[in-house]
C-alpha positions in Angstrom: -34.3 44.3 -20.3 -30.5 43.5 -21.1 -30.1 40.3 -22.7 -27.2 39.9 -20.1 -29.9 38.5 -17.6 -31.4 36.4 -19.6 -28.8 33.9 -19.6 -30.3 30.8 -18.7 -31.3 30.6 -14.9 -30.0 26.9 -13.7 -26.8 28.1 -15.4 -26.2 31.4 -13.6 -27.9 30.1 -10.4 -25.0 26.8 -10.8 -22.0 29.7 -11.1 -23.4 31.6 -8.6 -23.1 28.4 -6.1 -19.9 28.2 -7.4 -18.8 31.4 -6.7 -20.4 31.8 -3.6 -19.0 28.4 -1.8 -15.2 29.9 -3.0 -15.7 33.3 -1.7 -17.9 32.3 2.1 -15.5 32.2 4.2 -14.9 31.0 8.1 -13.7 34.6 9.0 -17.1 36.6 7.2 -19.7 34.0 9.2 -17.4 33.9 12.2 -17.7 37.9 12.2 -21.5 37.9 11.0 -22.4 35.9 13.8 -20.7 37.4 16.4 -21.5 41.2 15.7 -25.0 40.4 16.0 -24.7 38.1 18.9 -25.8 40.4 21.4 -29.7 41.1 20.0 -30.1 36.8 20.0 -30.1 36.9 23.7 -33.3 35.9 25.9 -33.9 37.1 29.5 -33.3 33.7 31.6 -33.0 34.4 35.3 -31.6 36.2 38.5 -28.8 35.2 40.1 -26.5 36.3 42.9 -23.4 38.3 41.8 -19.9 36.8 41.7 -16.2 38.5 41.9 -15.7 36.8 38.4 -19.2 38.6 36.7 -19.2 41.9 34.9 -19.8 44.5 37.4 -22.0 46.1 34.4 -24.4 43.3 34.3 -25.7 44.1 37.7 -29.4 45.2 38.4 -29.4 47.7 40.5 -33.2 47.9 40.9 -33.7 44.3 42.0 -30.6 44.3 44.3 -31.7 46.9 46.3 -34.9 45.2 46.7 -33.4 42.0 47.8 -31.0 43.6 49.7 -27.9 41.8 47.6 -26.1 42.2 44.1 -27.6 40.0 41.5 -27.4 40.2 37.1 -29.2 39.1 34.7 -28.7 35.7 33.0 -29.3 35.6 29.1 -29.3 32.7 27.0 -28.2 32.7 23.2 -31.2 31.5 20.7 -31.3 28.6 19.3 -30.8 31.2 16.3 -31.4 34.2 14.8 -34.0 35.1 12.2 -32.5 37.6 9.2 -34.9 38.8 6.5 -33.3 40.3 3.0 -34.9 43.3 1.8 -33.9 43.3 -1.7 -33.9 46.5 -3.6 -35.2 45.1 -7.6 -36.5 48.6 -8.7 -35.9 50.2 -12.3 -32.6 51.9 -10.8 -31.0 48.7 -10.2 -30.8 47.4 -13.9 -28.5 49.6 -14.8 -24.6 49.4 -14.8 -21.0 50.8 -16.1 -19.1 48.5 -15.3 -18.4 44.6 -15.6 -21.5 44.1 -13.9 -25.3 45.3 -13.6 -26.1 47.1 -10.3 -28.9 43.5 -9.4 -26.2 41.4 -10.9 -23.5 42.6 -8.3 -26.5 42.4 -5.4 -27.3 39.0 -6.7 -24.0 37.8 -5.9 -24.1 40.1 -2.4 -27.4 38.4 -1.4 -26.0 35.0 -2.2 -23.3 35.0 -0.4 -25.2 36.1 2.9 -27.7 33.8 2.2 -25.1 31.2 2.6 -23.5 32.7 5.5 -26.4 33.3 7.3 -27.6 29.4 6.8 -24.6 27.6 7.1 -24.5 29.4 11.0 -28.1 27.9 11.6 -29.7 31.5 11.2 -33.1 31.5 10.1 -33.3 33.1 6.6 -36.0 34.9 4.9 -36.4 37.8 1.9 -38.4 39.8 0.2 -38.3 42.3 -3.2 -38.4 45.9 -2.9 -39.9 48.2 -5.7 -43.0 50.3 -5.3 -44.2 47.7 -2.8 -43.0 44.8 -1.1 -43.3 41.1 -3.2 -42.0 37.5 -2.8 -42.2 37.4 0.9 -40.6 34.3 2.2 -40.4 34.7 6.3 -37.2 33.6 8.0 -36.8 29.6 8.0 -33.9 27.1 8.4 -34.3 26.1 5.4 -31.1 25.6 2.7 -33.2 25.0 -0.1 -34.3 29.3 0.2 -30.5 29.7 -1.0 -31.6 28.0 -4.0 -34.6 29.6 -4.2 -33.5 33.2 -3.4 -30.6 33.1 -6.5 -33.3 31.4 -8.9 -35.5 34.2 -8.3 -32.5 37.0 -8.4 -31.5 36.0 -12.0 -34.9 35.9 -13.3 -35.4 39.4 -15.9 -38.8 39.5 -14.9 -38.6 39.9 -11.1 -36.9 43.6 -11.9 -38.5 47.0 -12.4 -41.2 49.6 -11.0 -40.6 52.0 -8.7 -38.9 52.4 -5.3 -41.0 52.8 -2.0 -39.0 51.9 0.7 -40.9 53.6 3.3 -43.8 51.0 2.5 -41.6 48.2 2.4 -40.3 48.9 5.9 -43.9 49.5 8.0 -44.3 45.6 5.8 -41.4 44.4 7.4 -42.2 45.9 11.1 -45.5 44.1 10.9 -44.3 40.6 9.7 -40.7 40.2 11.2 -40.5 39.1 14.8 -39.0 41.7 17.6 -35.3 41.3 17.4 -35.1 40.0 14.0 -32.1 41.4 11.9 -33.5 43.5 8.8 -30.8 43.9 6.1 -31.6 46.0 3.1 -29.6 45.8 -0.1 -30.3 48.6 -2.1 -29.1 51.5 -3.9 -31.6 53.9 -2.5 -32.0 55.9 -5.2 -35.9 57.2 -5.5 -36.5 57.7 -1.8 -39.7 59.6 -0.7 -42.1 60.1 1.8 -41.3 59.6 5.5 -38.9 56.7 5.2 -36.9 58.0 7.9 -39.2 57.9 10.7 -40.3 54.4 8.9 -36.5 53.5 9.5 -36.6 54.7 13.0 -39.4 52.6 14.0 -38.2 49.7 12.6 -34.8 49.9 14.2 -36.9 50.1 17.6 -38.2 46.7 16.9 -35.1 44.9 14.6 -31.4 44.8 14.2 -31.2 47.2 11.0 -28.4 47.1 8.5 -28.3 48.7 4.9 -26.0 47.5 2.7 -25.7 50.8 0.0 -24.8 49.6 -3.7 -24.0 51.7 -6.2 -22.9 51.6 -9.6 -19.5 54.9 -9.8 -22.2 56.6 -12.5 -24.3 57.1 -9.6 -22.0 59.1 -7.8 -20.1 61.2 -10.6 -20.2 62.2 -14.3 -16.8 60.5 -16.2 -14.4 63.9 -17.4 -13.8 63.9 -21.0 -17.4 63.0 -21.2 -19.5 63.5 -25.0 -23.1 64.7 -25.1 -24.8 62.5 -22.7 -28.5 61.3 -22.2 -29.5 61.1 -18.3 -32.7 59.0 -18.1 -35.1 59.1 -14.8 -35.2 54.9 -14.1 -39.0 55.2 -12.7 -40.4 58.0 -15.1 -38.1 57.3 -18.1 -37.8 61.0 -18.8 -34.7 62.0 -20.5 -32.6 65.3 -20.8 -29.5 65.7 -22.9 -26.6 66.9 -20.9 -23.5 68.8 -21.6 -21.3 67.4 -19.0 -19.0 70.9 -18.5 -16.7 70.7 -15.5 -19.4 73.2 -13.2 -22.4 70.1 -14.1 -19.5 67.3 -12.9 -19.0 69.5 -9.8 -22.4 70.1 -9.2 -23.7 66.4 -10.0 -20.9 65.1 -7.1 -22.0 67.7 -4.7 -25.8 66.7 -4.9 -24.8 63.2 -4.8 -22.2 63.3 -1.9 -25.4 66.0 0.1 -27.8 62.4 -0.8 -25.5 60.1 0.4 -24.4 62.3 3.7 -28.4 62.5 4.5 -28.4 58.9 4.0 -26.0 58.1 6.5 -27.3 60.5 8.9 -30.4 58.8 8.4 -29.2 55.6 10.0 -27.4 56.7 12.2 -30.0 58.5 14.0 -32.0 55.3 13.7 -28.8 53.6 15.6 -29.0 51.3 12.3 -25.4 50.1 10.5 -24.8 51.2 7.0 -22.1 49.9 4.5 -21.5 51.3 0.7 -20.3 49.5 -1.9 -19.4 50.3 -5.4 -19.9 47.7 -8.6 -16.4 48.4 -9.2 -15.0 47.2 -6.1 -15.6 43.0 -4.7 -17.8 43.4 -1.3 -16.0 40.6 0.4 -13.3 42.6 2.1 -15.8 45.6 3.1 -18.2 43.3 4.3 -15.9 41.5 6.5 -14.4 44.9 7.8 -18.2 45.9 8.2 -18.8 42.9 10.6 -16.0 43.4 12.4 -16.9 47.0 13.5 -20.0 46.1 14.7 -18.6 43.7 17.1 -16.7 46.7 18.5 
């Protein structure tokens, strides 16, 4: 395990705070909030149309039965309940550049976990390797900030595999209906029928994936030595030449992942943001937000 984690935790979990109460922002919880207004609404009543009411709103069935116009009336709840599915599989301790892939997501996670509390969202998490561990379910609870970047910069918590099909049928069964689902991960190591896991849990929750990945993932350097490529879950090794046709071909299979990736979610009408370790997530995240509300 690098001894860059093993700093000691009420250290890293103080700069964290520190970093996270500079970077939270009005603008990124004032964006959160309102691009996922719309799934924290509850049915209230009928009422009679107006000229000042959305034309859109109006329920056509029940109007023709009453032999009037009349929409729906929602009321906003009280708050919304967001769980963190937290990718802390082998793949994630790795990193090229200033910071580890779970170091860069520990920060990421942090900072929503502030957001999300400081709105009066409900806040809950879990971690994601071959099966689904440290289940906290969504609270008001500002001590799980705390919590949740204790546990992040612990070593031990990281390693295993990557099953994120299992991880979602978890979440379908212990998240209420309309909860919002957002999974940090670099989704390398997915199997099985994850997609159709995806699908059904967008049918039930407000699904975001937040993609982070370190620039290794996605292309060999140029001017590149010998190199050793090692599996993160199998810890198989192969020495590689990197020539300009393996660069080439590396990029192509990883731009074909990440394209199936994306089609993935979007088929699952879910929202999907990449990020690089390279690049702050502030700005993207923000920009992210604001396209939902669209």
């Amino acid at each position: 395990m690098p001894e860059k984690l093993q700093a000691d935790v009420s250290h890293k979990v103080k700069k964290i705070e520190v970093f996270t109460k500079r970077l939270v922002s009005t603008k990124l919880m004032g964006n959160y909030k309102s691009s996922i207004k719309g799934r924290g609404l509850d049915f209230n009543n009928f009422r009679e149309y107006t000229v000042t009411d959305d034309a859109s709103l109006i329920d056509w069935k029940v109007s023709v039965r009453v032999n009037k116009p009349v929409i729906k009336e929602f009321i906003e709840e009280r708050n919304l309940e967001v769980f963190l599915l937290i990718d802390v599989s082998s793949s994630m301790v790795f990193g090229s550049t200033e910071k580890l892939k779970n170091e860069y997501v520990t920060e990421l996670a942090s900072t929503l976990s502030y957001a999300i509390l400081n709105v009066g969202d409900s806040l809950g998490y879990g971690f994601l390797s071959d099966k689904l561990t440290d289940i906290v379910i969504p609270k008001v609870n500002r001590n799980l900030y705390y919590k949740l970047s204790r546990s992040l910069v612990n070593p031990e918590i990281y390693g295993g595999g990557y099953d994120l099909e299992k991880a979602l049928k978890k979440c379908i069964e212990i998240l209420k209906r309309n909860s919002v689902l957002i999974i940090i991960s670099d989704f390398i190591g997915l199997k099985g029928d994850w997609e159709e896991s995806l699908k059904k849990a967008s049918h039930k929750l407000d699904v975001i994936g937040i993609m982070v990945r370190d620039p290794r993932d996605k292309e060999i350097p140029e001017n590149s030595n010998m190199i050793v490529i090692e599996d993160p879950f199998t810890s198989k090794q192969i020495i590689l030449d990197p020539s300009t046709e393996v660069r080439e071909k590396y990029r192509k299979f990883v731009d074909k992942e990440e394209r199936e990736i994306s089609e993935a979610f979007y088929k699952a009408h879910a929202g999907l943001l990449k990020l690089t370790t390279d690049q702050p997530f502030m700005v993207p995240l923000i920009n992210f937000f604001k396209r939902r509300k669209k």
